[in-house]
N, CA, C and O atoms as a Tripos MOL2 file, in Angstrom:
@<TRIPOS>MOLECULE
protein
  308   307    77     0     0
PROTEIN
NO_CHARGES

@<TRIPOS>ATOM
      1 N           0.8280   -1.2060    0.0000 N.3       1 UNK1
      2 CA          0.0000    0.0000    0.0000 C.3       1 UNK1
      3 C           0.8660    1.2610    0.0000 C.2       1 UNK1
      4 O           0.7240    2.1460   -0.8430 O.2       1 UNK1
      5 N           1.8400    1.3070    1.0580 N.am      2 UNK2
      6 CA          2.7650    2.5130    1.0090 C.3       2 UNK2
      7 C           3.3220    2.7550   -0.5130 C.2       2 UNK2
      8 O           3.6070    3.8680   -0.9550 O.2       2 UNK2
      9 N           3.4260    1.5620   -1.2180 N.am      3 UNK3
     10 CA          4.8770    1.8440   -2.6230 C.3       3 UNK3
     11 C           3.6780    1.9460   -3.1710 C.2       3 UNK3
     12 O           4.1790    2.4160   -4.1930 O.2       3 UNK3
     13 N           1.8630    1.9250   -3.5730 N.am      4 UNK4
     14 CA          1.1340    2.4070   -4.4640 C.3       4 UNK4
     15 C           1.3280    3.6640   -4.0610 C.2       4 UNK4
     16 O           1.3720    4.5690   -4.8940 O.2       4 UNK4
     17 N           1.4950    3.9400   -2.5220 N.am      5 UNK5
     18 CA          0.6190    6.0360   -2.5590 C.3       5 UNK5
     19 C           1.8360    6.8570   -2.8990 C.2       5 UNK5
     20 O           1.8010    7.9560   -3.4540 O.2       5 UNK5
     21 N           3.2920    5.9870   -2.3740 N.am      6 UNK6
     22 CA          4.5220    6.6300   -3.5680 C.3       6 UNK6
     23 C           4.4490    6.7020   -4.6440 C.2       6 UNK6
     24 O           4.7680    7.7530   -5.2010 O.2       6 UNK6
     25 N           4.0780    5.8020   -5.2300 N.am      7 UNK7
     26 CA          4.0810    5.9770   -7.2770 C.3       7 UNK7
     27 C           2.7490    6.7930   -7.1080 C.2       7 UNK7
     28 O           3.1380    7.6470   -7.9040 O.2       7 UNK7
     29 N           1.6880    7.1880   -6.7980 N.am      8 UNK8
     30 CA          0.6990    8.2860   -7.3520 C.3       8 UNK8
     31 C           1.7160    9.1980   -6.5620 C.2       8 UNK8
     32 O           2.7260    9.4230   -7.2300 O.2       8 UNK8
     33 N           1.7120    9.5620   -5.7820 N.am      9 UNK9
     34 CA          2.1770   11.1030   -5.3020 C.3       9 UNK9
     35 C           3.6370   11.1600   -6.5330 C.2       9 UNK9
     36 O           3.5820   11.8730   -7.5350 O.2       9 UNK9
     37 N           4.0190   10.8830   -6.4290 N.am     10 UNK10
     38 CA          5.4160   10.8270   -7.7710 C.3      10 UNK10
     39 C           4.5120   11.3310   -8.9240 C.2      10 UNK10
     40 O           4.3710   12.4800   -9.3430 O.2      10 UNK10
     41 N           3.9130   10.1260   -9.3450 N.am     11 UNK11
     42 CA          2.6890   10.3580  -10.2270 C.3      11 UNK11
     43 C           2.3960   12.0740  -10.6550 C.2      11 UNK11
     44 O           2.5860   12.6940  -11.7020 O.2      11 UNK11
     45 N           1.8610   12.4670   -9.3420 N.am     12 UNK12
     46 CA          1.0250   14.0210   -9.1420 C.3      12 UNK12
     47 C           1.8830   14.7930   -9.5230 C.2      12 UNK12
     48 O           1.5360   15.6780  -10.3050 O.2      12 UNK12
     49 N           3.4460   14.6960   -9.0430 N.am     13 UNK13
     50 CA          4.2260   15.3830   -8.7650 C.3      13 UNK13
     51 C           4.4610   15.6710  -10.4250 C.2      13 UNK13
     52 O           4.1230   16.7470  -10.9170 O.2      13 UNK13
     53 N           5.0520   14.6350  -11.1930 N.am     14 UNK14
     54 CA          5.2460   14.5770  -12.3590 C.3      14 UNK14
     55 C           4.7180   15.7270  -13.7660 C.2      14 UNK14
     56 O           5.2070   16.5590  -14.5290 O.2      14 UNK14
     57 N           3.3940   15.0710  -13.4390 N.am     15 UNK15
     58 CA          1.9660   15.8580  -13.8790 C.3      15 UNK15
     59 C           2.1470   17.2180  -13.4000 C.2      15 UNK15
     60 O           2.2740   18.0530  -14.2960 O.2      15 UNK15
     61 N           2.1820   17.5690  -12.4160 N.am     16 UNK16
     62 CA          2.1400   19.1160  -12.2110 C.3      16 UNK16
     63 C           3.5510   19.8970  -12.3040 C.2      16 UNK16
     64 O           3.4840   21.1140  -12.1270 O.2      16 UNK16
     65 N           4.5340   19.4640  -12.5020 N.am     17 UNK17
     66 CA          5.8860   20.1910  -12.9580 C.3      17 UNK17
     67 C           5.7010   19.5250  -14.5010 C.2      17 UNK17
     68 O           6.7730   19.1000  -14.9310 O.2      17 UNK17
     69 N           4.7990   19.3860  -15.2240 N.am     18 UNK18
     70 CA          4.5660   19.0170  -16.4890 C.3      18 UNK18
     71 C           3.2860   20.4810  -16.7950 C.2      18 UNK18
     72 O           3.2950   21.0590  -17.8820 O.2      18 UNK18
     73 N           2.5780   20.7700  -15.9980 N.am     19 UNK19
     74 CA          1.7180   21.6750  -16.4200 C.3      19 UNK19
     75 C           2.1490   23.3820  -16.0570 C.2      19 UNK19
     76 O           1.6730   24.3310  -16.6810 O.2      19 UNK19
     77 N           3.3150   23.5320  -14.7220 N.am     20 UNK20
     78 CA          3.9300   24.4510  -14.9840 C.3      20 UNK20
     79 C           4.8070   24.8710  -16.2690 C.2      20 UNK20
     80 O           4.8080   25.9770  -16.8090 O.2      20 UNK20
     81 N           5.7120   23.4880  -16.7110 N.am     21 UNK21
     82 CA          6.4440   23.9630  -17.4110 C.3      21 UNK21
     83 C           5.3610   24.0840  -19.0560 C.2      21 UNK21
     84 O           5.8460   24.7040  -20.0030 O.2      21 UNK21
     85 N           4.4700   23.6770  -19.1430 N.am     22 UNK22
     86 CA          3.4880   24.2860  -20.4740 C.3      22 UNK22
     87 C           3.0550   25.6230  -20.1310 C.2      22 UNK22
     88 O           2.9260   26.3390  -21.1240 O.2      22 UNK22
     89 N           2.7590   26.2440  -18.8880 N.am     23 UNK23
     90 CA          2.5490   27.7610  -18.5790 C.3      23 UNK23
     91 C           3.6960   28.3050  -18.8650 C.2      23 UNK23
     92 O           3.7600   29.1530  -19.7550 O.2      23 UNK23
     93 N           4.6630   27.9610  -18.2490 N.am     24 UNK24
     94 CA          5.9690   28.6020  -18.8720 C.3      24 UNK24
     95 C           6.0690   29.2890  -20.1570 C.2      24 UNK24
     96 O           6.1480   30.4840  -20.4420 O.2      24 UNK24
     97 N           6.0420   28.1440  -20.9110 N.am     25 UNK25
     98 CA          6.3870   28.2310  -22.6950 C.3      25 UNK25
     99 C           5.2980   28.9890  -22.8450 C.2      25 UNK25
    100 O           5.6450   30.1690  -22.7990 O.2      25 UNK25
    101 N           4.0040   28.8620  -23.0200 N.am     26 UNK26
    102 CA          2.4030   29.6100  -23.4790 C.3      26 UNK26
    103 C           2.7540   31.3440  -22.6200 C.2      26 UNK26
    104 O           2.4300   32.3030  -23.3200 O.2      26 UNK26
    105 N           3.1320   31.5540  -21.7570 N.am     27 UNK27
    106 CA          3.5500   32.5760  -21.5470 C.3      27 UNK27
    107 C           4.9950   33.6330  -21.9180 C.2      27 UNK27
    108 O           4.9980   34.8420  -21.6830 O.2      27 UNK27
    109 N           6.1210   32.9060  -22.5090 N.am     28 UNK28
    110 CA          7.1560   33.4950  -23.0450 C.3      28 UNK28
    111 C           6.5860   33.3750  -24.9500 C.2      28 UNK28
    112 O           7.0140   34.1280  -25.8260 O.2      28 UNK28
    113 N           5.9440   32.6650  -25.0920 N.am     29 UNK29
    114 CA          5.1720   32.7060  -26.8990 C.3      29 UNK29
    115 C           4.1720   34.1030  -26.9620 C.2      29 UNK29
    116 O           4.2520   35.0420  -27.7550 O.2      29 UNK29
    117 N           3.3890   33.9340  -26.0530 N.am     30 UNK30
    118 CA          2.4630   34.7800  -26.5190 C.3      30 UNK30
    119 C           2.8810   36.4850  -26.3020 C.2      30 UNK30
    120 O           2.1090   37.1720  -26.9710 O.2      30 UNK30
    121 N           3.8360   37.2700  -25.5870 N.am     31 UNK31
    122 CA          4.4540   38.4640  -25.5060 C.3      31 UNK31
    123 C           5.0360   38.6630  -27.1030 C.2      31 UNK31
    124 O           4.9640   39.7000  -27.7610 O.2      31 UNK31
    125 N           5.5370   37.5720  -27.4600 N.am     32 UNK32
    126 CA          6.2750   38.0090  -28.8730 C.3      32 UNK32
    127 C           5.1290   37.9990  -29.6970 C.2      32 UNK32
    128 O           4.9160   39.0040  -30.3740 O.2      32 UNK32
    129 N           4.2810   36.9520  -29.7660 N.am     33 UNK33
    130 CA          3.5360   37.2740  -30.8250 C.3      33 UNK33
    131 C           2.3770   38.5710  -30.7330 C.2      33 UNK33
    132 O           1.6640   38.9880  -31.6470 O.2      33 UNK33
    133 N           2.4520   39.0460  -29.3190 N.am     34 UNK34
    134 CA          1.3260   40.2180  -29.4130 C.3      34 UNK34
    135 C           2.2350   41.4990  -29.2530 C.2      34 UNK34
    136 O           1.5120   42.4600  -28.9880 O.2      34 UNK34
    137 N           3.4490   41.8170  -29.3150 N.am     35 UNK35
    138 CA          4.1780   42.8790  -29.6600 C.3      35 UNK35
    139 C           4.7630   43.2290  -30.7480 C.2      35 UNK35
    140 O           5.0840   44.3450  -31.1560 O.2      35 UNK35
    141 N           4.9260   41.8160  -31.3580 N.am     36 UNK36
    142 CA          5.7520   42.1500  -32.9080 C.3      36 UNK36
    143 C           5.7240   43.3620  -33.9670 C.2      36 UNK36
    144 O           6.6200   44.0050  -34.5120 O.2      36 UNK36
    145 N           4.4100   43.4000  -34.0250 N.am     37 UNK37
    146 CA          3.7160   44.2560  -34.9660 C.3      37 UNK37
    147 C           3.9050   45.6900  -34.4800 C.2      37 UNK37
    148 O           3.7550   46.5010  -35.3930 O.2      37 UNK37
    149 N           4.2100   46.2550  -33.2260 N.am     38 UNK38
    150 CA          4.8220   47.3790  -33.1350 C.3      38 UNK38
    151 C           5.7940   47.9090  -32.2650 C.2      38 UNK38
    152 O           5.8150   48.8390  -31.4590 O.2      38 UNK38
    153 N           6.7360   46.9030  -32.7230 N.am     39 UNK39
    154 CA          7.9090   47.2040  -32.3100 C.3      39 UNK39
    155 C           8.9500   48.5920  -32.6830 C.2      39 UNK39
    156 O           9.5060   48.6650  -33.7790 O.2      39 UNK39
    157 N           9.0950   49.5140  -31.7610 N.am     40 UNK40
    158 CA          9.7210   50.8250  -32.3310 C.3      40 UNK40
    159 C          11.4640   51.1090  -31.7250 C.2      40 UNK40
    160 O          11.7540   51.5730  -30.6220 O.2      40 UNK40
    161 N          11.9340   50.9000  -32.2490 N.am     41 UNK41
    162 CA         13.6720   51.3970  -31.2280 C.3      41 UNK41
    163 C          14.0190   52.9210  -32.1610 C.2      41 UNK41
    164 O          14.1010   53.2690  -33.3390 O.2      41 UNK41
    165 N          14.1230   53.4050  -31.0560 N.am     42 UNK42
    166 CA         14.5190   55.1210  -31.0170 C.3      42 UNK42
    167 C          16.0680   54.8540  -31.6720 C.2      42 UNK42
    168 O          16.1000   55.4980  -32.7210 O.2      42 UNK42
    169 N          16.8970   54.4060  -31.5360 N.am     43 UNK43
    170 CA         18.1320   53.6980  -32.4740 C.3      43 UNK43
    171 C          18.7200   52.5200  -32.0160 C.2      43 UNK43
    172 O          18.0890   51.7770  -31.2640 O.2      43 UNK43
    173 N          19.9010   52.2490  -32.3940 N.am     44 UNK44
    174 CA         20.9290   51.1680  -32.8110 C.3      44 UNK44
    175 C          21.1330   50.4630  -31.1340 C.2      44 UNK44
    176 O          21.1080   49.2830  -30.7860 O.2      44 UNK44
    177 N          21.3160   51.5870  -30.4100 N.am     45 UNK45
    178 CA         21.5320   51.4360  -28.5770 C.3      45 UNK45
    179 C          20.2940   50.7710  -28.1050 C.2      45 UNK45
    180 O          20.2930   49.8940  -27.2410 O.2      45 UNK45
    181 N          19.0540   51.3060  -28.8140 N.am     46 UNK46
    182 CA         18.1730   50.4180  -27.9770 C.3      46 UNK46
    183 C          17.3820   48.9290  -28.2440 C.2      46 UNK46
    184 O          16.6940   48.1190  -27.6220 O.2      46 UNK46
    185 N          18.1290   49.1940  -29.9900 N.am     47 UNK47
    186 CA         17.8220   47.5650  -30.4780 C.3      47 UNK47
    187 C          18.3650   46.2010  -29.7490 C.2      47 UNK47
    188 O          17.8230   45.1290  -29.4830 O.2      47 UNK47
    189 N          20.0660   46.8820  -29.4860 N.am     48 UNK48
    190 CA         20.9980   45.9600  -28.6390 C.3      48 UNK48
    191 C          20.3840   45.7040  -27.6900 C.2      48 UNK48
    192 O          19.9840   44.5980  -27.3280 O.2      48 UNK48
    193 N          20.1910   47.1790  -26.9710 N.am     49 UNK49
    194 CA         19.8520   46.4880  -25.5260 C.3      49 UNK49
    195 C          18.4830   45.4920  -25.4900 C.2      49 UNK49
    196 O          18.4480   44.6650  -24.5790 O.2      49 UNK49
    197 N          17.5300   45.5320  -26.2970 N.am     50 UNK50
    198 CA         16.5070   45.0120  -26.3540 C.3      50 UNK50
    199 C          16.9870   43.4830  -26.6980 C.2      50 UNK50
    200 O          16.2490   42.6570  -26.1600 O.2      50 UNK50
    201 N          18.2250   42.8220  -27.5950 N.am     51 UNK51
    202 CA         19.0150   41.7860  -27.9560 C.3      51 UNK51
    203 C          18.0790   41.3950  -29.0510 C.2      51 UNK51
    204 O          17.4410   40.3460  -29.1350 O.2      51 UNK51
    205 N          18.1000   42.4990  -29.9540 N.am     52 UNK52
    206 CA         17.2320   42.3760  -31.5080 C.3      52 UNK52
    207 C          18.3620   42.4810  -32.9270 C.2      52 UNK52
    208 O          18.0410   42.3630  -34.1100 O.2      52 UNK52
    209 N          19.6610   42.7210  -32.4020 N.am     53 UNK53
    210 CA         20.3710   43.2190  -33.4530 C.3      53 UNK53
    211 C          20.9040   41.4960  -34.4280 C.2      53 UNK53
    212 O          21.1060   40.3280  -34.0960 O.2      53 UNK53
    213 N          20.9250   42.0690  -35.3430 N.am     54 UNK54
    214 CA         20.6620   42.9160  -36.4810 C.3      54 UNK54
    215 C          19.3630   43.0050  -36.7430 C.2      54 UNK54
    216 O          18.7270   42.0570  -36.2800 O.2      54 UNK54
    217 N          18.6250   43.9370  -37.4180 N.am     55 UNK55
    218 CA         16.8440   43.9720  -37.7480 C.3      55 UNK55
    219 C          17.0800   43.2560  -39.5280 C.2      55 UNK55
    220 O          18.0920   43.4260  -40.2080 O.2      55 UNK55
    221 N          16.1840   42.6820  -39.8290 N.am     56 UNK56
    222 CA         16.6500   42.7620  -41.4330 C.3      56 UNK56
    223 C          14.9590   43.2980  -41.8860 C.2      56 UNK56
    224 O          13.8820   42.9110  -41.4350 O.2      56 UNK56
    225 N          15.1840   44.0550  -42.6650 N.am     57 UNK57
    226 CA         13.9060   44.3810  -43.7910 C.3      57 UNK57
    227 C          12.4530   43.0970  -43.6940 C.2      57 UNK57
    228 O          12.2330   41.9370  -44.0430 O.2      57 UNK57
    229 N          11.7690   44.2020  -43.0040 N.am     58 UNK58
    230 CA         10.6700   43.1870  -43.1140 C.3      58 UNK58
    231 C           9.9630   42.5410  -41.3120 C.2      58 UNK58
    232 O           8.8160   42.3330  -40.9170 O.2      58 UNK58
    233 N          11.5460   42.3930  -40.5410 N.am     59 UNK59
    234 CA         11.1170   42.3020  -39.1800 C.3      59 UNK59
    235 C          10.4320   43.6050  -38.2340 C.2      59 UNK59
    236 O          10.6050   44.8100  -38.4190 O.2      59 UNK59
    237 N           9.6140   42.9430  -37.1830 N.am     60 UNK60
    238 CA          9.2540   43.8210  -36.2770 C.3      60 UNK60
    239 C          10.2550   44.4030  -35.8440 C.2      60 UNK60
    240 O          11.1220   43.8470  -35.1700 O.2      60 UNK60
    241 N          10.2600   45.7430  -36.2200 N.am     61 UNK61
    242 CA         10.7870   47.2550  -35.3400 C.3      61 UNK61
    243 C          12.1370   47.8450  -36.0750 C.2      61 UNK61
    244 O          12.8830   48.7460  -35.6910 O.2      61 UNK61
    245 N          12.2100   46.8890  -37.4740 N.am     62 UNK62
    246 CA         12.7450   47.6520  -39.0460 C.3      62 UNK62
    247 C          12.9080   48.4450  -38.8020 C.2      62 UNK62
    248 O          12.8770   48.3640  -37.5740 O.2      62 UNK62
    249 N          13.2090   49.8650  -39.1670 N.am     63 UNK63
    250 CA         13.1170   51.1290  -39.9350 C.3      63 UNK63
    251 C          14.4670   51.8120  -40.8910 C.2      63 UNK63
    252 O          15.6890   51.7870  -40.7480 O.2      63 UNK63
    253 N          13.7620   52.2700  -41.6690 N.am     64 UNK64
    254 CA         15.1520   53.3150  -42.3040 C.3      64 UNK64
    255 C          15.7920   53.7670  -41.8670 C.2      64 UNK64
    256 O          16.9420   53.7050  -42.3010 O.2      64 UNK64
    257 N          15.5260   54.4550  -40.8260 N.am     65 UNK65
    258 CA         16.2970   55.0440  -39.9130 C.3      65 UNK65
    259 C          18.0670   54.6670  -39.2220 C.2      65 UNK65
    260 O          19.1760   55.1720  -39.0480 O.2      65 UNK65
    261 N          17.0570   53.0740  -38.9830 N.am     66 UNK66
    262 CA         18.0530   52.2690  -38.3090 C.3      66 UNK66
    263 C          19.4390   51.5190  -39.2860 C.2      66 UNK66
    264 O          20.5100   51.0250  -38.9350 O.2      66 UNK66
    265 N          18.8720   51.7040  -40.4690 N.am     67 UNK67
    266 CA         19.6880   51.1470  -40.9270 C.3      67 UNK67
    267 C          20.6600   52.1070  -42.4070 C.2      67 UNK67
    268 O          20.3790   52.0390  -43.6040 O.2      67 UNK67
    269 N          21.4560   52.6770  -41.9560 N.am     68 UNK68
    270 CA         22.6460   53.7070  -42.6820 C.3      68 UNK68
    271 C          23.0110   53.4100  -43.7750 C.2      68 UNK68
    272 O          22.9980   54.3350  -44.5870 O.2      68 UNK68
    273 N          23.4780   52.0580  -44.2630 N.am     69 UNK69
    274 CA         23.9520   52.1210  -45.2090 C.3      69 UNK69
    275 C          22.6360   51.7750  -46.3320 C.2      69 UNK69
    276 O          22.8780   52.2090  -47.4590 O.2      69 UNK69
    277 N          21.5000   51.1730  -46.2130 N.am     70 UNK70
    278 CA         20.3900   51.2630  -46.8180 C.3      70 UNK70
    279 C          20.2560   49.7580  -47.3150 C.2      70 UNK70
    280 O          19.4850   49.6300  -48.2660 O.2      70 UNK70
    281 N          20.7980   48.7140  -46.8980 N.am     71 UNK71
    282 CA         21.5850   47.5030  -47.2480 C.3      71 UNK71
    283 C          20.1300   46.7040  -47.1270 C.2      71 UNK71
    284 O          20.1390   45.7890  -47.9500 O.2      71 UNK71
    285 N          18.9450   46.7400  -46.4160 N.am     72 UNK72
    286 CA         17.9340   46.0970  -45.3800 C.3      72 UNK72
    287 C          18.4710   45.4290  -44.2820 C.2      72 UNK72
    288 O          17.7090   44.5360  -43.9100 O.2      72 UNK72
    289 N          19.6070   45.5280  -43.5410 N.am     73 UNK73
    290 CA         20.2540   45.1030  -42.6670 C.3      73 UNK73
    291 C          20.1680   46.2880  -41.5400 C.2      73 UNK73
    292 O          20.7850   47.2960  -41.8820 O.2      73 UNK73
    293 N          19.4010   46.3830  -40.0170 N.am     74 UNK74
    294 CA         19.3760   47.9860  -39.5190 C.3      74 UNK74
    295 C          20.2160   47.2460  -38.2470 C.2      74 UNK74
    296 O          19.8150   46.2810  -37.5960 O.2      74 UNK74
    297 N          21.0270   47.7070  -38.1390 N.am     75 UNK75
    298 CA         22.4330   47.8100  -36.7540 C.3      75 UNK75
    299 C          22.9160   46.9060  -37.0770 C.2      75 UNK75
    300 O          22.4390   46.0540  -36.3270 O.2      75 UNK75
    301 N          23.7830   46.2970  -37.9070 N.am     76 UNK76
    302 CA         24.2130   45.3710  -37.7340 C.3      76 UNK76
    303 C          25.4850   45.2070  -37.4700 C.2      76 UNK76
    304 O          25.9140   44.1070  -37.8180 O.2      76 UNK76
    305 N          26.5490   46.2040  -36.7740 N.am     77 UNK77
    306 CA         27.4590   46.6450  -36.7040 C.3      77 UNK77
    307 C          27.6350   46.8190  -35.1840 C.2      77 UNK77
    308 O          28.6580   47.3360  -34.7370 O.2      77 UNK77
@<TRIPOS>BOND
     1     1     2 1
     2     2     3 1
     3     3     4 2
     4     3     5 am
     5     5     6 1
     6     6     7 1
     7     7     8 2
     8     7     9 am
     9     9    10 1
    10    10    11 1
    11    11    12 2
    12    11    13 am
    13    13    14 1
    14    14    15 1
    15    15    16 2
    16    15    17 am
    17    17    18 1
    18    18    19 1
    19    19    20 2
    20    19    21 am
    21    21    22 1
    22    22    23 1
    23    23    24 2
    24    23    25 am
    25    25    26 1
    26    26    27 1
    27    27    28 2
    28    27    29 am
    29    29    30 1
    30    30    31 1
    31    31    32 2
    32    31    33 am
    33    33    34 1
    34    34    35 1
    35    35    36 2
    36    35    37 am
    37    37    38 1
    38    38    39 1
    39    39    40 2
    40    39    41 am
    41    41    42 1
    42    42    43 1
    43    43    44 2
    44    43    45 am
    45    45    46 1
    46    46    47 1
    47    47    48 2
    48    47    49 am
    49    49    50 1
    50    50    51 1
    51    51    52 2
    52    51    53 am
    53    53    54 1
    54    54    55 1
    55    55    56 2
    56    55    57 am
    57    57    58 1
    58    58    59 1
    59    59    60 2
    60    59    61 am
    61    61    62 1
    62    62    63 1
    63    63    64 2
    64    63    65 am
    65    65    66 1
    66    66    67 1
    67    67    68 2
    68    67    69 am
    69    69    70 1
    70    70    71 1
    71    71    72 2
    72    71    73 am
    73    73    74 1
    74    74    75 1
    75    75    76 2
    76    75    77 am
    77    77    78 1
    78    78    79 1
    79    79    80 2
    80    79    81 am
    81    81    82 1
    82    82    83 1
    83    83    84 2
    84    83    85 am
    85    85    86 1
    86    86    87 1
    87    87    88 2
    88    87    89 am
    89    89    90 1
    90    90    91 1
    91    91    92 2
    92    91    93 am
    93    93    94 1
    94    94    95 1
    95    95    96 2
    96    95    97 am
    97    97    98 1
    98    98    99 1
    99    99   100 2
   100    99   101 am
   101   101   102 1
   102   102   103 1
   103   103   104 2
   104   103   105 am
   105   105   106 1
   106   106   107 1
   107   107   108 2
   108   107   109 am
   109   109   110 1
   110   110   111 1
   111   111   112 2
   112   111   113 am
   113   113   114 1
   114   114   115 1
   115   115   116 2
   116   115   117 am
   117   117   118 1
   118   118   119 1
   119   119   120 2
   120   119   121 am
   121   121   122 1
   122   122   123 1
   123   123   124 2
   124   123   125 am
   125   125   126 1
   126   126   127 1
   127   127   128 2
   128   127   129 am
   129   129   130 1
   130   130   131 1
   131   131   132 2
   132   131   133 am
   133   133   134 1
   134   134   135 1
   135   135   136 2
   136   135   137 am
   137   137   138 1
   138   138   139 1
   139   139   140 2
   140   139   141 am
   141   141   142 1
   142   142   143 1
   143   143   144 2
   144   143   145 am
   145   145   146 1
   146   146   147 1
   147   147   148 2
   148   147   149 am
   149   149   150 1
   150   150   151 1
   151   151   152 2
   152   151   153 am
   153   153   154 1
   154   154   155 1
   155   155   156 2
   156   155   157 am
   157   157   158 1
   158   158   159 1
   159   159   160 2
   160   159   161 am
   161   161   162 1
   162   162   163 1
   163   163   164 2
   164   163   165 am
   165   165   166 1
   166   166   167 1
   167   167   168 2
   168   167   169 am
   169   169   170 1
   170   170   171 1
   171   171   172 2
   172   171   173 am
   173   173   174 1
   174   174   175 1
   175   175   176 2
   176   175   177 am
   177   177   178 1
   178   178   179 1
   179   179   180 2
   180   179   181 am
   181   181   182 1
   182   182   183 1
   183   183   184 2
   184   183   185 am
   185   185   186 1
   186   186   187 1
   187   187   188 2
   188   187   189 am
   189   189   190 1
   190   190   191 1
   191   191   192 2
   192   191   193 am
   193   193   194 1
   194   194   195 1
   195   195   196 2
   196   195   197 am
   197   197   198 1
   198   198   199 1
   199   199   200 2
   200   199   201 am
   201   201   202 1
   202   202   203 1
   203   203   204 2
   204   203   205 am
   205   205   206 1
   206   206   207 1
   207   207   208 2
   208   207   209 am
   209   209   210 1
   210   210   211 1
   211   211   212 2
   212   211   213 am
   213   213   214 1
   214   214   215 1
   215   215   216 2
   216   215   217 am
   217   217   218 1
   218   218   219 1
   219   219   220 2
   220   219   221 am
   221   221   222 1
   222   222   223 1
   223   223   224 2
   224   223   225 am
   225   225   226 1
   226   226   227 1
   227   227   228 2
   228   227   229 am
   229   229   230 1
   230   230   231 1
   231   231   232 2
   232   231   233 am
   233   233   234 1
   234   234   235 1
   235   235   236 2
   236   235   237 am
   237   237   238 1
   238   238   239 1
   239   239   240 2
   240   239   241 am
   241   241   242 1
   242   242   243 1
   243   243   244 2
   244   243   245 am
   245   245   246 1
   246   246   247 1
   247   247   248 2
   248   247   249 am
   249   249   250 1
   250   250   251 1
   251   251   252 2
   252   251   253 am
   253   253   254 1
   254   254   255 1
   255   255   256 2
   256   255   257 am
   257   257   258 1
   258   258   259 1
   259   259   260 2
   260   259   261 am
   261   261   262 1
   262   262   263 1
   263   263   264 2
   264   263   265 am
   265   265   266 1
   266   266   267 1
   267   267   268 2
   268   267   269 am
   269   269   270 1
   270   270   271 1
   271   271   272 2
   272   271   273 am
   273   273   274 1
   274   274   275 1
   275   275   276 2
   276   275   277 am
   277   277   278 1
   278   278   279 1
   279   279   280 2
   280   279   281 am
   281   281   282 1
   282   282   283 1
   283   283   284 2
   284   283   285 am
   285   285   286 1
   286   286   287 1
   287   287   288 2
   288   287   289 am
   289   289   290 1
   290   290   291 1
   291   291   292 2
   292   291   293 am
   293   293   294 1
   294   294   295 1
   295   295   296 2
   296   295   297 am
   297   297   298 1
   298   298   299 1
   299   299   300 2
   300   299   301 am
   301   301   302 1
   302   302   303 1
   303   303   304 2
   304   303   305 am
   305   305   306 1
   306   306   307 1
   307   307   308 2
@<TRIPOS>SUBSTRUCTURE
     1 UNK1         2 RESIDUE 1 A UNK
     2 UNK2         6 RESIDUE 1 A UNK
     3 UNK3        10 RESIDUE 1 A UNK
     4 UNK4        14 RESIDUE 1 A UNK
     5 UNK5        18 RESIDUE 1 A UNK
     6 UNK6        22 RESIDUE 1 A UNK
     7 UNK7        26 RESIDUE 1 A UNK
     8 UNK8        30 RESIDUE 1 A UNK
     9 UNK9        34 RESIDUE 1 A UNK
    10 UNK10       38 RESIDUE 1 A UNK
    11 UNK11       42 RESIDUE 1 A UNK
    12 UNK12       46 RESIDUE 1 A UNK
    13 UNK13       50 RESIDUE 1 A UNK
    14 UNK14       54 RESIDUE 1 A UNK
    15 UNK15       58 RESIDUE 1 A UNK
    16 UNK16       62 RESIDUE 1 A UNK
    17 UNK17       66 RESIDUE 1 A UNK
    18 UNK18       70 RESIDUE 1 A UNK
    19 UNK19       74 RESIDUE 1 A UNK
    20 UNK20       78 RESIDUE 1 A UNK
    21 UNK21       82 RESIDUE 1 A UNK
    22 UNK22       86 RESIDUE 1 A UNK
    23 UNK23       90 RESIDUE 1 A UNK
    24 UNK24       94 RESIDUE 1 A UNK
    25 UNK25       98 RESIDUE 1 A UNK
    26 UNK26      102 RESIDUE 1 A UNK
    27 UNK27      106 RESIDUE 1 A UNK
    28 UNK28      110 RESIDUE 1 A UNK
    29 UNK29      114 RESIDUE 1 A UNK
    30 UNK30      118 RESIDUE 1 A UNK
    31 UNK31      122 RESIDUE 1 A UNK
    32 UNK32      126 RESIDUE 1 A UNK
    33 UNK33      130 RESIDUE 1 A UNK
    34 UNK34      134 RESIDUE 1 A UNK
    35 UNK35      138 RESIDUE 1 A UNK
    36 UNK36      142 RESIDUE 1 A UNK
    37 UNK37      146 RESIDUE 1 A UNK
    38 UNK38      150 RESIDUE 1 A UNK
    39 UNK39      154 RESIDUE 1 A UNK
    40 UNK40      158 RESIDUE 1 A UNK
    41 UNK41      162 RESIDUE 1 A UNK
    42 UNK42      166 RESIDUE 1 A UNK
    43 UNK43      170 RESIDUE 1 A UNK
    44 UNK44      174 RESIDUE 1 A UNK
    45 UNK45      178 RESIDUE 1 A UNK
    46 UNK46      182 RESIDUE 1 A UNK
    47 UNK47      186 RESIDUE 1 A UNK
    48 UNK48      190 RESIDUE 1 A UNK
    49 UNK49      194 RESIDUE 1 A UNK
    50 UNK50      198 RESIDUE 1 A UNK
    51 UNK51      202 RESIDUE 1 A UNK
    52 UNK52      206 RESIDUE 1 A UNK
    53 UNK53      210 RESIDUE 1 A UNK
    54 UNK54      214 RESIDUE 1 A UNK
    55 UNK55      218 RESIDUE 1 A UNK
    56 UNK56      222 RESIDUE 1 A UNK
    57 UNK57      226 RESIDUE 1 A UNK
    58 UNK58      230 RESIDUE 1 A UNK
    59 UNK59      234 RESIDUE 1 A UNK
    60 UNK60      238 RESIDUE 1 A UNK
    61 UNK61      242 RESIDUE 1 A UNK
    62 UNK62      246 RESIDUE 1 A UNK
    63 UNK63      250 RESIDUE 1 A UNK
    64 UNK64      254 RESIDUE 1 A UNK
    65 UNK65      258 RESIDUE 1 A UNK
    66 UNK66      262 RESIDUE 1 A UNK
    67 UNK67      266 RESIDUE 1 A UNK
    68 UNK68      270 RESIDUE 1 A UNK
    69 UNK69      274 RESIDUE 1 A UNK
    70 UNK70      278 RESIDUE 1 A UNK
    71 UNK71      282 RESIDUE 1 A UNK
    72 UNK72      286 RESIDUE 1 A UNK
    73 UNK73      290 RESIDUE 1 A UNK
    74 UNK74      294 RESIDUE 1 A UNK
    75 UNK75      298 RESIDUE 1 A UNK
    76 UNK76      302 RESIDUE 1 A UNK
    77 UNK77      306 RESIDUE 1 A UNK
């Protein structure tokens, strides 16, 4: 009886550091996909710090601005 209520409590245990770590992931996915679309960096300093560099043509938070030599590559330097 004791080594059944060990294997369920193991069991439980299992299961629920199985359903934190799916909150985990469903919560670091869904920030990117609901910011992408307006992503803005004031320049090159705050792309880094954000850890976006290089931008290429076409990604969230692009701009002309950011990118000097006109290449579609913005900070990549």
């Amino acid at each position: 009886r004791k080594q059944q209520e060990e294997q369920k409590r193991q069991a439980d245990e299992q299961a629920r550091k199985q359903q934190e770590e799916q909150k985990v992931q469903q919560t670091q996915t869904q920030p990117a996909s609901g910011n992408t679309s307006s992503a803005y960096y004031k320049n090159c300093a705050a792309v880094r710090a954000a850890g976006k560099a290089p931008l290429h043509k076409g990604q969230p938070g692009y701009s002309s601005h950011l990118d000097r030599d006109g290449d579609g590559i913005a900070c990549e330097k």
